[in-house]
C-alpha positions in Angstrom: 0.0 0.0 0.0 0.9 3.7 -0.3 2.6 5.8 2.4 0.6 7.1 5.9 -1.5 10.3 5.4 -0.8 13.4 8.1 -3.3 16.0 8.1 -2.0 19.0 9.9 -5.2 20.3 11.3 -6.6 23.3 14.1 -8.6 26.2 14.5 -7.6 29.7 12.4 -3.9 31.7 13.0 -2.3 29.0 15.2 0.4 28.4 12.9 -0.8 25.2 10.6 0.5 26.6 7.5 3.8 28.0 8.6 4.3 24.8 10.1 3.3 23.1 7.0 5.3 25.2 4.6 8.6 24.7 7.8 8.8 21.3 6.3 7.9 21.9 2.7 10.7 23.6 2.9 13.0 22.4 4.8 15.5 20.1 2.6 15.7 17.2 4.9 12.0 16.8 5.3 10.6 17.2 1.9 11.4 14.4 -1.2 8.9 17.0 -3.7 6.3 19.2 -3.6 3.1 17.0 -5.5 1.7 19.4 -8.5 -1.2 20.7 -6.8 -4.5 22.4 -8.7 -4.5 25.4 -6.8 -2.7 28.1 -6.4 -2.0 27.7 -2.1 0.3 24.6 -1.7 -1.5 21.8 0.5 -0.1 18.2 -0.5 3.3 17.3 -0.3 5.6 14.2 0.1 8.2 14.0 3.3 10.5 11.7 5.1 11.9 11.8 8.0 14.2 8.9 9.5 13.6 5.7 7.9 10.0 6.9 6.9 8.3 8.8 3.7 4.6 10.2 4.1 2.1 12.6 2.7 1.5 15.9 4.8 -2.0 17.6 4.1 -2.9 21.4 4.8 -6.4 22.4 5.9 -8.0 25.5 6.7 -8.9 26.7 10.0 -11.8 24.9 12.1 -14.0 27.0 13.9 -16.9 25.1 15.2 -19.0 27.9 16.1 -19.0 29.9 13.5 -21.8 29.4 10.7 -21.0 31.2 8.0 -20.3 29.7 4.7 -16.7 30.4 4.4 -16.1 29.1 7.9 -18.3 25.8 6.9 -16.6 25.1 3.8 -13.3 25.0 5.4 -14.8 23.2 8.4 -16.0 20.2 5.5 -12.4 20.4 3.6 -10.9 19.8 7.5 -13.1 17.1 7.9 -12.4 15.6 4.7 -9.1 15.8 5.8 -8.8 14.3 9.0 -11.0 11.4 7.3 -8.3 10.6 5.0 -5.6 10.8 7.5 -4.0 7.6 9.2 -2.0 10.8 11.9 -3.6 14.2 13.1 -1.2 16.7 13.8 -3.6 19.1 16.0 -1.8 22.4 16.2 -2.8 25.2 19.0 -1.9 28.6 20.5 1.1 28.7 22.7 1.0 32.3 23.4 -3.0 32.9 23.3 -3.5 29.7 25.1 -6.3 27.3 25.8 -9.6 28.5 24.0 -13.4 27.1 23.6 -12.7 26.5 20.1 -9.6 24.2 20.7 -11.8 22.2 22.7 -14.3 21.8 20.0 -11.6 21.0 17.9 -10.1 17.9 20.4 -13.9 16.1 20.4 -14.4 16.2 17.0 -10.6 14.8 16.8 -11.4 12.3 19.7 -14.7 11.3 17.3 -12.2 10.2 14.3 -10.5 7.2 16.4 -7.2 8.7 14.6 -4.2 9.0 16.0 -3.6 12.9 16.9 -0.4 14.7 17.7 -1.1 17.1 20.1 1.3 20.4 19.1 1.6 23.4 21.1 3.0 26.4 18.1 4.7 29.9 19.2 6.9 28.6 22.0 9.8 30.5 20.7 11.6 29.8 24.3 11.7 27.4 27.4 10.4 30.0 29.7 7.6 29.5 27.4 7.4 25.7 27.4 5.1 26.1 30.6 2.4 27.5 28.5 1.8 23.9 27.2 0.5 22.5 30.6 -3.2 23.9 30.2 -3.5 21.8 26.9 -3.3 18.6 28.6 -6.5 19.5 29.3 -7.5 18.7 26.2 -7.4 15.4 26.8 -6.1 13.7 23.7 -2.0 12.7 25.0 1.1 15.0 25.8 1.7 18.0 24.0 4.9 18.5 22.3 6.0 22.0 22.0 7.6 23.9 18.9 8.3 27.0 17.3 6.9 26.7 13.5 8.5 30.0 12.6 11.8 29.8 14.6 12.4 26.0 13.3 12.4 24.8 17.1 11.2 21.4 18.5 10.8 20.1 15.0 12.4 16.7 15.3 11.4 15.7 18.4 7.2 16.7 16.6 7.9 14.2 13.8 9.0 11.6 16.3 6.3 11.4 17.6 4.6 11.7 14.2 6.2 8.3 12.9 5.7 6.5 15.6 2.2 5.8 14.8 3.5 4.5 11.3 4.6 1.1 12.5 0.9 0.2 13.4 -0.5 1.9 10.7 1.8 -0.3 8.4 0.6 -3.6 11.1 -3.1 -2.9 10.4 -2.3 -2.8 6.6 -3.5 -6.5 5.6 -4.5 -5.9 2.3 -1.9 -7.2 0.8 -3.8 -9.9 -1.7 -6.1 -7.5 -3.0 -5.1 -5.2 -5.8 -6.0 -1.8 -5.3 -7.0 -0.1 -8.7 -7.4 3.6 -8.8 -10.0 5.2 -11.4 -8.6 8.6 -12.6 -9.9 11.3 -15.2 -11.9 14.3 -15.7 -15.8 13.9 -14.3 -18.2 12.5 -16.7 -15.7 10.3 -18.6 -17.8 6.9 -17.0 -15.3 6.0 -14.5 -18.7 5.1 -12.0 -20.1 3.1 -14.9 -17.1 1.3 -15.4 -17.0 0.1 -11.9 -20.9 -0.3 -11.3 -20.4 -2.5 -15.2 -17.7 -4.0 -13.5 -19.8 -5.1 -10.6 -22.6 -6.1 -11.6 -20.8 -8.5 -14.3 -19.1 -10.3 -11.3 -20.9 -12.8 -9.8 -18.1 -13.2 -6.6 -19.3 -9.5 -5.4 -17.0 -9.5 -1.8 -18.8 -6.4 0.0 -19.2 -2.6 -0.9 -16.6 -0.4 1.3 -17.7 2.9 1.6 -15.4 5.4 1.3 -14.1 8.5 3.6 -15.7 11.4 1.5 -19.0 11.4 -0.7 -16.5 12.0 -3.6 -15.3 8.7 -3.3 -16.4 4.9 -3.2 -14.3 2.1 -2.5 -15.3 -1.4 -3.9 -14.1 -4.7 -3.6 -14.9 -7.7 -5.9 -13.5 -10.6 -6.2 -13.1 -12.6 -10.1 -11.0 -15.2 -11.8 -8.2 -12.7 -12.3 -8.0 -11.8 -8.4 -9.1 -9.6 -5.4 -10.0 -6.4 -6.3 -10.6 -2.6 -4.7 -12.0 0.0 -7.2 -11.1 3.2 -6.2 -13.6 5.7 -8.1 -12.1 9.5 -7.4 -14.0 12.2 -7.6 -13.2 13.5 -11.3 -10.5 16.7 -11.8 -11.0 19.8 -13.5 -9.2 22.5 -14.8 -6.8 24.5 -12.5 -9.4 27.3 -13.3 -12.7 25.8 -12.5 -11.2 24.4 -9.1 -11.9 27.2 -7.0 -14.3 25.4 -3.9 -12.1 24.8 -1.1 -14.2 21.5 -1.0 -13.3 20.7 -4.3 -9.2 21.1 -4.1 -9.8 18.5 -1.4 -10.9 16.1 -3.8 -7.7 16.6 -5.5 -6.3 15.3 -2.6 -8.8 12.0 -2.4 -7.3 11.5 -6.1 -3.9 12.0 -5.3 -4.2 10.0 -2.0 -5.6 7.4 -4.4 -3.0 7.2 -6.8 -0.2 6.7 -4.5 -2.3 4.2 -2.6 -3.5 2.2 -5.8 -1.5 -0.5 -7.1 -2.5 0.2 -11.0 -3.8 3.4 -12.3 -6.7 3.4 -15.1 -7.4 6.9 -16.9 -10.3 7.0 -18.2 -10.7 9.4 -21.3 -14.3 10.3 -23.1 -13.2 9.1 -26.7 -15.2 12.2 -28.2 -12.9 14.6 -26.0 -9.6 13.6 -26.6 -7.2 13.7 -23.5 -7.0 17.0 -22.5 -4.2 18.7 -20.8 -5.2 17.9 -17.0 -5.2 14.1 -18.3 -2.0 14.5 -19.0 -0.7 16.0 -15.3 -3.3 13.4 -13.4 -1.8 10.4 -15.1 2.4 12.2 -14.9 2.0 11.8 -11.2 1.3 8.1 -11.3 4.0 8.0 -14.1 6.3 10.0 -11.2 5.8 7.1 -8.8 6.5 4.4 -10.9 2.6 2.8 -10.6 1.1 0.5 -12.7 -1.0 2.3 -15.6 -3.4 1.5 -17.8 -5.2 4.0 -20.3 -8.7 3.4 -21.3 -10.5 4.9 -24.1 -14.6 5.0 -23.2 -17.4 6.0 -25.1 -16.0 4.2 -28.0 -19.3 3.1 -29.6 -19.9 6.6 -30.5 -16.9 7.1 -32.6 -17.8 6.4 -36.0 -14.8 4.2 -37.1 -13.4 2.0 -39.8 -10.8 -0.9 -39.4 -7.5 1.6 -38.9 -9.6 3.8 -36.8 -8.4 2.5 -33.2 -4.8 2.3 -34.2 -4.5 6.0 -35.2 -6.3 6.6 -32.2 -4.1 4.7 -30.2 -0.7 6.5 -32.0 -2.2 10.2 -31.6 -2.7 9.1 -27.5 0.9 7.7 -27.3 2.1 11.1 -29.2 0.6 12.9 -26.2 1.6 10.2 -23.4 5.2 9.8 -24.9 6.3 9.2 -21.1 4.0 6.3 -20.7 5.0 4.0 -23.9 4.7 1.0 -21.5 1.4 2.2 -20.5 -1.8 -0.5 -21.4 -4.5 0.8 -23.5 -7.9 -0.6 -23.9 -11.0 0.8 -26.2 -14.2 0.2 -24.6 -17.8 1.5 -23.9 -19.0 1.2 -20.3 -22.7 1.6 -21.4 -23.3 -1.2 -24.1 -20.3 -3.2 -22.1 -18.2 -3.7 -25.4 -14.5 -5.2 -24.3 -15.3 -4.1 -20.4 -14.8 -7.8 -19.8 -10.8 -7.3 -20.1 -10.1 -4.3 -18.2 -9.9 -6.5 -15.2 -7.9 -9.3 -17.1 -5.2 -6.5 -18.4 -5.2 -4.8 -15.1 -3.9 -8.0 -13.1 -1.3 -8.2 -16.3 -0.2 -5.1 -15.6 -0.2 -5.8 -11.4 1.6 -8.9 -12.4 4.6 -7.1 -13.9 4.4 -4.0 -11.5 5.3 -7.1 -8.8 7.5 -8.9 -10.7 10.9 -9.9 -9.6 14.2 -11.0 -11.3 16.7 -13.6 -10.4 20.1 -11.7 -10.1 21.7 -14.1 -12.2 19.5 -13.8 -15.4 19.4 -10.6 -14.9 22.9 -9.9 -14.8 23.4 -12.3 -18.0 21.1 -9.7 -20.2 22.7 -6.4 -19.1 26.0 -7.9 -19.9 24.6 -8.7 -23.1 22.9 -5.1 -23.7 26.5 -3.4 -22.8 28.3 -5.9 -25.5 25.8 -5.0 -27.6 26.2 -0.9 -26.9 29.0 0.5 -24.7 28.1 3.4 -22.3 29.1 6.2 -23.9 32.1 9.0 -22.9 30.6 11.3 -20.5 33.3 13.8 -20.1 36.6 11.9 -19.9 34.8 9.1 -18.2 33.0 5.9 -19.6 30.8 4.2 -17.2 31.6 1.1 -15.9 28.7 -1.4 -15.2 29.7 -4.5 -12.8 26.8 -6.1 -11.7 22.8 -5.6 -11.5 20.1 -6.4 -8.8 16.9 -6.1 -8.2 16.0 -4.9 -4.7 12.3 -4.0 -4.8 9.3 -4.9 -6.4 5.7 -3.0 -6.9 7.4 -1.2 -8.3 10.1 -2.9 -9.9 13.6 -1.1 -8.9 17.0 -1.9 -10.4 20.4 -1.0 -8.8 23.8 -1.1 -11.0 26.8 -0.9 -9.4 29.3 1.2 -11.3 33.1 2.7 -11.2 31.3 6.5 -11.7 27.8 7.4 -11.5 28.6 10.7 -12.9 29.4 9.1 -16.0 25.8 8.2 -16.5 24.4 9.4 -19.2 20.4 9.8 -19.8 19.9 8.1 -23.0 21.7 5.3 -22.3 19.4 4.4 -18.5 16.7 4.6 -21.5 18.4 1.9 -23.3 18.6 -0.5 -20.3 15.5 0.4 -19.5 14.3 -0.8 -22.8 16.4 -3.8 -22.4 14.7 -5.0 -19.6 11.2 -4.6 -20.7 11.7 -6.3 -23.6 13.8 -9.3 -21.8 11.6 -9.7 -19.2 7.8 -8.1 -20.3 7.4 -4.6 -17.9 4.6 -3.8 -20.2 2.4 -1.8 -18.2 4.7 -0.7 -15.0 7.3 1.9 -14.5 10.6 0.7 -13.2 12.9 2.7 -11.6 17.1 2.3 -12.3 19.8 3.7 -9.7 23.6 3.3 -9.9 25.5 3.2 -7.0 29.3 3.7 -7.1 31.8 0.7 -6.2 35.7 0.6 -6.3 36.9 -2.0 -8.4 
C-alpha cells in the first residue's frame, strides 16, 4: 500500500500553514512538492528517518461559526482528518487554551485517529510552561515547537512516525489489488465500476469510502481480489476554485499513491485533455502501474485503422507512458469491459514482478556488449553487476566505477532492455547506480 496520510489540522492563525510550509521547505524533510490544482500549496511528500509520508494542509476549524466560508473549510478539515492515518492538532502557545480548541479535540477524539497534540509559538523554554493547560484537552502529551523559529521540530515528527509502524501492522491488504479510477468527471469512471460489478458474480462487500467524492469497492473474479477506487473527477486549474473541491484533488492524489495500478479514463469524443495528461504524470512519477482506457468508443464512428491512429495520436501525447496499457471500450453497451480487469492484473503482475540476479545480470551484460556506455566527459561508465532490490514497483540498482558518468539516454536503453527481456509492459521501473571501487 501507499505511504501514511498526516493532516495538519486546528482552528484559524495558530500556525498550521507556517508549520506546513517549515517542512515543505526544509530540505531534509521534503522528497517533492506534489503538483497541486491550486494556487495555495496543500499536499506534499516528506520523510523523515527511515519513513516517507504525505503531509495535508487544511484551513482553520472553527466550530462555532456558521458562516459559509467558515463551513466550507470546516467540511475540507473534515475531509481531511477522514483521510488521515496521523492528526497533527496544532494550538496557540501564546493565546492559550480556547473554547474553540476544545471543540476542535472532540471532534478529533470522534475520528478514532491517531492525533499529535502540538503546542505552536513557544519560541523559548520559559515559554514551554504554557503547554500545561492543553493537557486538558485530553487527547496525550503536548509537544512544544516553534513553526516559525524552526524549534522542536524533530522531536514533533517523532512522535509523528511512531504511529506509522501500526498503521503499516493494520495494513492486511496485501492480496487485493488496489486499482485507482482517474480522469476528468463525466468520462464513465462510476459506470465502469458499477459495469464491473454487476458482471461479477463473486461480489465480496461494498466499502464505503471516507468522502461522498469517493467509493471504494471490492470484488472478487477469476483474475484476483480487487478494490475499485472511483475519485471524484479533476477539473481544470481554473474551475477548481471550492475549497471542498481542491480537497478532492487530494482524495485523487491519495488514491494514486495508494493504488497498485492506475486506469485513466478518457471520453473518446474529447480527446485527453491537458489535465489528463498532469493526473496520469504523477502516477507515471511514482512508478505505478498504468493503464489507459478509451470509453465512449461506440460513438466514434470508425473504420478498421480507426483505433490504431487513435491509439498512435494518445501515445504522441503520453510519450512518457510508452509501457502504459490501453484498452477501447464502452462502459454503457459493455463492449470489451470484460478485459479491463484481465489486463489490469497483467499489468499488477509485472508492476510485482521480480528477477533472479543471475539472469538478470546475463542480459545487461549482453545489452552493454551490444552498446557500450558512452564518454561522458573523460569518463566511460563502468557497469559491474545488476540487482533487483524491490518490487511494486520494480527497482534496479547497477553498481558502477562512476555514477557521474551516466548518461540519460543510455538508462533509457537498459531500460528498454529490460522490458523487452523480461515483459514490464504496463509498469514503471525505476534504475539507480550506485558507485563501487573496483
Amino acid at each position: 500500500m501507499g505511504k501514511p496520510i498526516v493532516a495538519i489540522v486546528g482552528r484559524p492563525n495558530v500556525g498550521k500553514s507556517t508549520l506546513f510550509n517549515r517542512l515543505a521547505g526544509h530540505r531534509i524533510s521534503i522528497v517533492q512538492d506534489t503538483p497541486g490544482v491550486t494556487r495555495d500549496r496543500v499536499y506534499a511528500q516528506a520523510e523523515w528517518l527511515k519513513y516517507n509520508f504525505t503531509m495535508i494542509d487544511t484551513g482553520g476549524i472553527e466550530p462555532e461559526r456558521e458562516d459559509i466560508i467558515v463551513k466550507q473549510m470546516r467540511r475540507q478539515a473534515n475531509i481531511a482528518i477522514e483521510t488521515a492515518d496521523v492528526i497533527v492538532f496544532v494550538v496557540d502557545g501564546k493565546e492559550g487554551l480556547t473554547p474553540a480548541d476544545h471543540e476542535v479535540a472532540s471532534m478529533l477524539r470522534k475520528s478514532k485517529k491517531e492525533v499529535v497534540l502540538v503546542v505552536n509559538k513557544v519560541d523559548s523554554l520559559k515559554e514551554e510552561e504554557n503547554a500545561w493547560e492543553f493537557y486538558n484537552l485530553g487527547i496525550g502529551d503536548p509537544v512544544t515547537i516553534s513553526a516559525s523559529q524552526g524549534l522542536g521540530l524533530g522531536d514533533m515528527l517523532d512522535r509523528i512516525v511512531e504511529n506509522f509502524d501500526k498503521y503499516n501492522e493494520e495494513d492486511e491488504e496485501d492480496d487485493f489489488i488496489r486499482i485507482a479510477m482517474i480522469g476528468k468527471p463525466n468520462v464513465g469512471k462510476s459506470s465502469l465500476i458499477n459495469r464491473l460489478l454487476g458482471e461479477e458474480r463473486l461480489i465480496v462487500s461494498d466499502i464505503p469510502g471516507t468522502t461522498r467524492d469517493s467509493i471504494d469497492s471490492t470484488l472478487e473474479t477469476e483474475h484476483g481480489k480487487f478494490i475499485l477506487v472511483d475519485t471524484a473527477g479533476l477539473r481544470r486549474k481554473s474551475k477548481v476554485k471550492e475549497e471542498i473541491e481542491r480537497y478532492s484533488v487530494i482524495r485523487t492524489y491519495t488514491a494514486i499513491e495508494r493504488a497498485d495500478v492506475c486506469i485513466l479514463m478518457i471520453d473518446a469524443t474529447e480527446g485527453i485533455t491537458e489535465q489528463d495528461e498532469k493526473i496520469i504524470g504523477y502516477a507515471h512519477e511514482m512508478n505505478k502501474a498504468i493503464m489507459v482506457i478509451v470509453n465512449k468508443w461506440d460513438l466514434i464512428e470508425k473504420d478498421d485503422k480507426t483505433m490504431q491512429r487513435y491509439k498512435e495520436d494518445l501515445q504522441m501525447s503520453l510519450k512518457f507512458l510508452k509501457y502504459a496499457k490501453y484498452l477501447f471500450i464502452s462502459a454503457k453497451t459493455g463492449q470489451r469491459a470484460h478485459k479491463v480487469l484481465e489486463i489490469a492484473r497483467e499489468c499488477y503482475d509485472n508492476y510485482s514482478k521480480r528477477i533472479p540476479t543471475g539472469i538478470l545480470n546475463e542480459v545487461i551484460n549482453k545489452a552493454v556488449l551490444m552498446k557500450e556506455p558512452p564518454i561522458v566527459g573523460l569518463k566511460r561508465m563502468k557497469i559491474y553487476y545488476a540487482t533487483q532490490v524491490a518490487s511494486k514497483p520494480p527497482k534496479f540498482i547497477f553498481f558502477v566505477n562512476d555514477s557521474s558518468a551516466s548518461h540519460f539516454s543510455y538508462e533509457r536503453y537498459l531500460e528498454n532492455q529490460l522490458r523487452e527481456s523480461f515483459d514490464f509492459s504496463g509498469t514503471g521501473i525505476q534504475i539507480e547506480y550506485r558507485e563501487r571501487k573496483e
